[in-house]
N, C-alpha and C positions, 0 to 999 in steps of 0.2 A: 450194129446193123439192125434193121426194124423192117419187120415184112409185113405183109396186105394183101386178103385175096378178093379178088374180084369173080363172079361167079360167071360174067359176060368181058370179055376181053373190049368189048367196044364201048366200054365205062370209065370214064376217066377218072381223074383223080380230086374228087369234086366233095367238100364239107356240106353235112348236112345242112349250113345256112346257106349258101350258094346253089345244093338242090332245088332251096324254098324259094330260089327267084331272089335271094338277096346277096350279089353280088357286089366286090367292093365298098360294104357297106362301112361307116368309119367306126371304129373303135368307140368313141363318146354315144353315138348313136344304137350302139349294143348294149349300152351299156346302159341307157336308161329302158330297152326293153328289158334286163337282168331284173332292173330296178319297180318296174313294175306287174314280173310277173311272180316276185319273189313272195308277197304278203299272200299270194292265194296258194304259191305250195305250201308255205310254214303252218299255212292255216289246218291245209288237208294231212299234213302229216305230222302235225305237232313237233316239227322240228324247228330248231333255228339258223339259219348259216350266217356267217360272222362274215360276208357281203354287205357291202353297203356303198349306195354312190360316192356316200363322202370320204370313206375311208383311206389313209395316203397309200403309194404306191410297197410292195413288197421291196423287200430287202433284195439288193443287186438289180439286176436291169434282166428281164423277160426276154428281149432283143436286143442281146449287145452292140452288135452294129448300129442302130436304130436309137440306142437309150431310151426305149422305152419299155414299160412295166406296166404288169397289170397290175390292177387294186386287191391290196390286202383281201384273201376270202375268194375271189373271182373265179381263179383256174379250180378251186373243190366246189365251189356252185356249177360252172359250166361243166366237169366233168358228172357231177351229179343228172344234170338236166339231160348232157349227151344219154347218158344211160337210159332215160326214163324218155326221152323220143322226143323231145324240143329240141329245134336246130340250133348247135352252136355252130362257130366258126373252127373246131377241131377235128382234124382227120387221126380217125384212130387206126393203130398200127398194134403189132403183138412181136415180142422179142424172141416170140416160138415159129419157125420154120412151120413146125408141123400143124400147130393153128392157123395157121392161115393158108395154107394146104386142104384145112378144113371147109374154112370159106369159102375158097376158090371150087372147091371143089361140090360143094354140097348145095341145098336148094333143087328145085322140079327141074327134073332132067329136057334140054334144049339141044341143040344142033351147033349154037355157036361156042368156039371153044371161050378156058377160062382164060385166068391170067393170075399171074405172083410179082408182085410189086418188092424189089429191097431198098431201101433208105441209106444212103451211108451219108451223117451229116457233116462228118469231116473226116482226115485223115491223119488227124492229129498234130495237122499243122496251123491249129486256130483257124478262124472265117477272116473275110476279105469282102472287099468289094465298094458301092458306093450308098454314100448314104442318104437313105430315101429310096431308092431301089428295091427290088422284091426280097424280102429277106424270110426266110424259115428257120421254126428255131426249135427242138425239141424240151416238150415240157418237161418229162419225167415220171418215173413209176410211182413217185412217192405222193400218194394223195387220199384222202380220208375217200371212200367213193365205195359202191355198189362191191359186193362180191364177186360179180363176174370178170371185175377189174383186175384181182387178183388172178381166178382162176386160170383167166385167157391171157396172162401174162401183156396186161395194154400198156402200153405208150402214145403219146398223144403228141401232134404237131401242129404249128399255126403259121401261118406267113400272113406279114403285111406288106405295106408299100405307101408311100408318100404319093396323095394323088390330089392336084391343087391345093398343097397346104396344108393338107389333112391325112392324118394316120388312119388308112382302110385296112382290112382285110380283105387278102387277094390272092387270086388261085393260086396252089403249088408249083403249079408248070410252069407258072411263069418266072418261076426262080433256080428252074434247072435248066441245062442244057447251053449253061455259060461257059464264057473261054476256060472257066481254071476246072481243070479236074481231080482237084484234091475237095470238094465242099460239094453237098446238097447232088449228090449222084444219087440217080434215078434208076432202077435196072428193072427191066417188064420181060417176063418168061412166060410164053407162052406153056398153058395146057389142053391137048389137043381134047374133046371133048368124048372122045371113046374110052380114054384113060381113067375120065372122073371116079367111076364107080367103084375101077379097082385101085383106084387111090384111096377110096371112103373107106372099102374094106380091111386096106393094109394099115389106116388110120386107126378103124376100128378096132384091130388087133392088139395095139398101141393103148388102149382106153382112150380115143381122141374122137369124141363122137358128139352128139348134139345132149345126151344126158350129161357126160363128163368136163361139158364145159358152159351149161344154161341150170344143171340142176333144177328143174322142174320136172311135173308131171306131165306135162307136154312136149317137152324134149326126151322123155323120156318115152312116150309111143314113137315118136319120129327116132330115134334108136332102132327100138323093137321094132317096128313097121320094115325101116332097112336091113336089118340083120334075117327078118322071115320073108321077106320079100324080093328083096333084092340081092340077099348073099349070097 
């Protein structure tokens, strides 16, 4: 199970590229943005990632249902980029309750309540359904990527769909809320918005705060700031 907080309950479940206005957009066509926005980060960070348009698809299939795969390199570039604030096509999830509890819960205090999102992508009776259809698939914790990766305990999901012939990226929602209810359940718990604070605290007690999971110097006043201010 894989949970997600949302700080406004009236937020859906929407990838950073689909924020950016790039809705459905196809697979191939991501792919040559990857491709060209990749020689100016290598540049600025003197790294290299082992992405490349030409390289063949990774070992097994990314979307089983679907038989399709991303390119060798792809999912530790896009997790990379997700981290560092370019839209991918990835909703990131955390395999800790209590992080995303955090989420939900923290950010300048509003009137509207939160929300906690859980994932269950199957029941352990393998996926179903038809091919070309909305399909979501979990990537996995295992990925060279940012240390908050680790910290916050992330996992990361993608849905496509077959749209005129072409493999897109396409919202989450649209792949839940199907006949079978052993695959891709969706659960949204409301948090009523009087709670937040004293869930931040009971977090906080926990070491589950804004320094113990961004480690910086700026999470680290937003700590201290809540802890003298609002405890």
């Amino acid at each position: 199970m894989l949970f997600r907080g949302h700080s406004r309950a009236s937020w859906g479940l929407e990838t950073t590229l689909e924020r950016y206005g790039k809705k459905n957009l196809s697979l191939e066509a991501y792919l040559r943005y990857l491709s060209r926005v990749k020689p100016a980060i290598e540049s600025f960070t003197d790294r290299a990632f082992s992405f490349h348009f030409s390289n063949g698809s990774t070992e097994g299939r990314t979307f089983i249902l679907s038989d399709v795969s991303f390119l060798k390199g792809q999912y530790e570039f896009m997790v990379y980029l997700r981290h560092h604030g370019f839209p991918t096509p990835l909703l990131d999830w955390t395999r800790s309750l209590y992080v995303a509890l955090y989420f939900a819960c923290s950010g300048p205090m509003h009137d509207e309540d939160s929300v906690l999102y859980m994932y269950v992508e199957n029941l352990g009776y393998g996926k179903g359904g038809v091919v070309g259809g909305p399909e979501i698939t979990t990537l996995g914790q295992y990925v060279t990527a940012h240390k908050r990766h680790f910290i916050q305990q992330s996992n990361y999901t993608a849905c496509i769909a077959e749209i005129d012939s072409e493999w897109c990226f396409h919202p989450h929602e649209a792949a839940t809320g199907t006949s079978s209810d052993t695959q891709d359940r969706i659960y949204k718990v409301l948090i009523p918005s009087h709670l937040r604070r004293t869930i931040l605290r009971r977090l906080d007690s926990m070491n589950i705060n804004a320094f113990s999971l961004f480690g910086t110097e700026e999470a680290l006043m937003e700590t201290l700031a809540f802890r003298e201010l609002h405890g």
